[in-house]
C-alpha positions in Angstrom: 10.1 5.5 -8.8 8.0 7.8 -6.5 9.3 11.4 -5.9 8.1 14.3 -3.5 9.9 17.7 -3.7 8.7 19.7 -1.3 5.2 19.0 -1.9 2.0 20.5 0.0 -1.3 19.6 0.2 -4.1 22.1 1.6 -7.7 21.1 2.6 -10.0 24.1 3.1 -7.7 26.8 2.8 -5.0 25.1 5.3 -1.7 22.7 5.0 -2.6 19.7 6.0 1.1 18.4 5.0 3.7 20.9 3.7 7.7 20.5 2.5 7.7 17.0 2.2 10.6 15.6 0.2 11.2 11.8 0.0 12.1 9.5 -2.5 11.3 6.0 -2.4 13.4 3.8 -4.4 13.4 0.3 -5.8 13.5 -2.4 -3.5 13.2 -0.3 -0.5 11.0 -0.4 2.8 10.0 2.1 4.8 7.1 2.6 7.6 5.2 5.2 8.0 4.0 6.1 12.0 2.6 9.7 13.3 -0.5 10.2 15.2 -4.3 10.4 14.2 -5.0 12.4 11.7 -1.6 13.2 11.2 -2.0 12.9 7.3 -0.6 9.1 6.7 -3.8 8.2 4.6 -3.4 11.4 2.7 0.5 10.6 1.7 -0.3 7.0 0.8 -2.5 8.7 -1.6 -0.5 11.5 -2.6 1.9 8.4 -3.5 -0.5 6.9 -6.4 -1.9 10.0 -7.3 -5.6 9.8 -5.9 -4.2 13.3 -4.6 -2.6 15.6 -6.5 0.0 18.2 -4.4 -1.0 21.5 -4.0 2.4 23.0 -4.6 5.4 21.5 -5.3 6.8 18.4 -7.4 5.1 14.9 -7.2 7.2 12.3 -9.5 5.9 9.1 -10.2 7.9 7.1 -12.7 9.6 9.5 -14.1 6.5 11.5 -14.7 5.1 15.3 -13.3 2.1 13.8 -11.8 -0.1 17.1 -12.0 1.1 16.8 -16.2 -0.1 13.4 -16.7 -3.4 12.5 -18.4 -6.2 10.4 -16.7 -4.9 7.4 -19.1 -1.1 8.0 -17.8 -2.1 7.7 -14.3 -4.6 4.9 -14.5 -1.1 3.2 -16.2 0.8 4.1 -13.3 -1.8 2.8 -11.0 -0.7 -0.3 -12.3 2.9 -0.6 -11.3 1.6 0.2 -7.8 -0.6 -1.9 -5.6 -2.9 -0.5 -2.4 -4.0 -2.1 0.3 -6.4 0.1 2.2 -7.3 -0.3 6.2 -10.8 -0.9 5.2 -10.8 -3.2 2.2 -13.6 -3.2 0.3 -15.1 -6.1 -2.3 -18.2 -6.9 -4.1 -19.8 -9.1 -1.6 -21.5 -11.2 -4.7 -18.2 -11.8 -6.2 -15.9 -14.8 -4.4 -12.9 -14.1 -3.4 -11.4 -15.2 -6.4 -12.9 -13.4 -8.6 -12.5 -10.6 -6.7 -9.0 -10.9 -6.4 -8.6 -10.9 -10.0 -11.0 -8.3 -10.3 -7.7 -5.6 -11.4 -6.6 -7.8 -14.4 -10.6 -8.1 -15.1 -11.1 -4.4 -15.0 -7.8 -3.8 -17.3 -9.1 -6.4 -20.3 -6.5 -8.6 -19.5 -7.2 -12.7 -19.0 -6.6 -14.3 -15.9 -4.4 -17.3 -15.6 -6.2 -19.6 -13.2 -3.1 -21.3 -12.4 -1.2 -18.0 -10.9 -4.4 -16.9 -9.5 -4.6 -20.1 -6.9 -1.3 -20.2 -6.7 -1.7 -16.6 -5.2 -4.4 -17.2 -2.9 -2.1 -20.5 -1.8 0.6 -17.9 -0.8 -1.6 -15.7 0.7 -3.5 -18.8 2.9 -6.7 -18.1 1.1 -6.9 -21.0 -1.2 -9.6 -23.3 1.0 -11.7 -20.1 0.7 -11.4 -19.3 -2.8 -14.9 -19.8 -3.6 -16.2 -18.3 -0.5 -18.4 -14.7 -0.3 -16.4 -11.9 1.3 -18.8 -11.8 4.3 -17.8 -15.4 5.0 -14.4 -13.9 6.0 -12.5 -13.7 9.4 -10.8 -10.0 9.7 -7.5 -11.5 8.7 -8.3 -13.3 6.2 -9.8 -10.1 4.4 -6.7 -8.5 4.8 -5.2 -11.2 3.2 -7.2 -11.3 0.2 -6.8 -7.5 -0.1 -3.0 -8.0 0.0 -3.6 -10.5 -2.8 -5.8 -8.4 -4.7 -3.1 -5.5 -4.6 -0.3 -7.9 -5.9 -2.7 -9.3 -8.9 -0.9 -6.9 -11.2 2.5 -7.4 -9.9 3.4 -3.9 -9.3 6.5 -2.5 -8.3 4.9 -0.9 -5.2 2.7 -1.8 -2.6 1.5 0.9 -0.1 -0.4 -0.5 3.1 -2.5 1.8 5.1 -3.3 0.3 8.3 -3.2 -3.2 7.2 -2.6 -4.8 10.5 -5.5 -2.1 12.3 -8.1 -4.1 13.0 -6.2 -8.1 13.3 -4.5 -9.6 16.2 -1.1 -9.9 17.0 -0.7 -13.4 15.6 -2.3 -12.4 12.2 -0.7 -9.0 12.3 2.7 -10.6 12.2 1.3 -12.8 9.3 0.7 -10.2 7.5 4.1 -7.8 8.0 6.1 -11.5 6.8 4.1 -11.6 3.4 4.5 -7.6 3.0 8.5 -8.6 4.4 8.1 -11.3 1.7 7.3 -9.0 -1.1 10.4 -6.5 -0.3 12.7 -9.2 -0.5 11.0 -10.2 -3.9 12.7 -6.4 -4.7 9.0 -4.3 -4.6 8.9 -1.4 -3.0 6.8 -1.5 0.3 5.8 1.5 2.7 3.7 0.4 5.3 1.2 3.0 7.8 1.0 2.0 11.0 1.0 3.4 14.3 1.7 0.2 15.9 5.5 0.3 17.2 5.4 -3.3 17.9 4.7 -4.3 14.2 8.0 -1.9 13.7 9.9 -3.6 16.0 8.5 -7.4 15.1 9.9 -6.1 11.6 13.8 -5.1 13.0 15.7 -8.5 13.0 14.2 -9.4 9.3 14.4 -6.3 7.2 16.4 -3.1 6.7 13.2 -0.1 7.0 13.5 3.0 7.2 11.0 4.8 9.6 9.6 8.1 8.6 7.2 9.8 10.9 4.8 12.9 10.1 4.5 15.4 12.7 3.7 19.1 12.3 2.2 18.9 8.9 5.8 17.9 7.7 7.8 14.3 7.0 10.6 13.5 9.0 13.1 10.6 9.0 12.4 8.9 12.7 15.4 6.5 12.0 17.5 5.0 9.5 17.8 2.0 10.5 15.2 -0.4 13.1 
């Protein structure tokens, strides 16, 4: 699914991460923790090849990422959904349209039906037709977690998602993510909140990986 062998990735003539080796496999969840500007966001991005490894072997799918073509990897893209600590949307668009906006950009129709029936799981349903600046925090997050899943990928990577939300609307948030693993995707959430890990313990089997010292280690194998 998503493979690093001892991969490496340099900024400015320096490793910012270096020998990581991890492979994430169907149906699994891990979290990812580690301090500021430890390299989490970097990773997550590693994973759906907005960065490409300075040395060593980055798998996605089967497929040598630093081979693939711009029209492989915008495939790939596809079977993996992102949900980024600072969501952004076209603040013209509703939030509707802006969750479809994926299938939109890749030609392909929108079924209304599964469309409201995915803001309805997400909570966002009374606000379909609402502006993104009309929206709480939480409920941006929300539709960003539903704009992610429009595609129905096979992954979802979370940077941050809970960063900015309260503890009530944090937890809302881990159970649709907890929700989605037990769907069978693959889910690796960033987070350097160790109560959100804990919250997670008596629902789902994770795996907690933690990046220290330019390098990914395995913080525990069960929560």
């Amino acid at each position: 699914m998503i493979e690093l062998q001892n991969v490496a990735m340099s900024y400015g003539g320096g490793d910012l991460l270096s020998e990581m080796s991890l492979k994430l496999v169907p149906g699994s969840f891990h979290f990812l923790t580690g301090p500021s500007g430890a390299g989490k966001t970097t990773f997550l991005k590693l994973c759906y090849a907005d960065l490409l490894p300075s040395s060593g072997v980055l798998a996605l799918f089967g497929q040598d990422a630093r081979a693939m073509t711009r029209d492989q990897i915008a495939g790939v893209r596809q079977k993996i959904g992102v949900v980024h600590q600072d969501c952004q949307f076209l603040d013209h668009l509703s939030v509707a349209e802006n969750v479809a906006l994926p299938l939109s950009v890749a030609g392909r129709a929108v079924d209304q039906a599964e469309l409201s029936e995915l803001l309805a799981w997400v909570g966002l349903r009374a606000q379909s037709g609402a502006l993104p600046p009309q929206l709480s925090g939480g409920e941006r997050q929300r539709a960003a977690l539903a704009r992610a899943v429009m595609m129905s990928p096979e992954v979802i990577l979370a940077d941050e998602p809970t960063g900015n939300l309260d503890w009530e609307m944090s937890q809302r948030l881990l159970n649709l993510l907890i929700e989605l693993n037990r769907m069978g995707k693959t889910v690796v959430i960033a987070t350097h909140d160790l109560n959100l890990i804990r919250a997670a313990k008596p629902q789902i089997a994770a795996r907690v990986l933690r990046i220290a010292n330019r390098r990914l280690q395995l913080a525990g194998a069960d929560l």
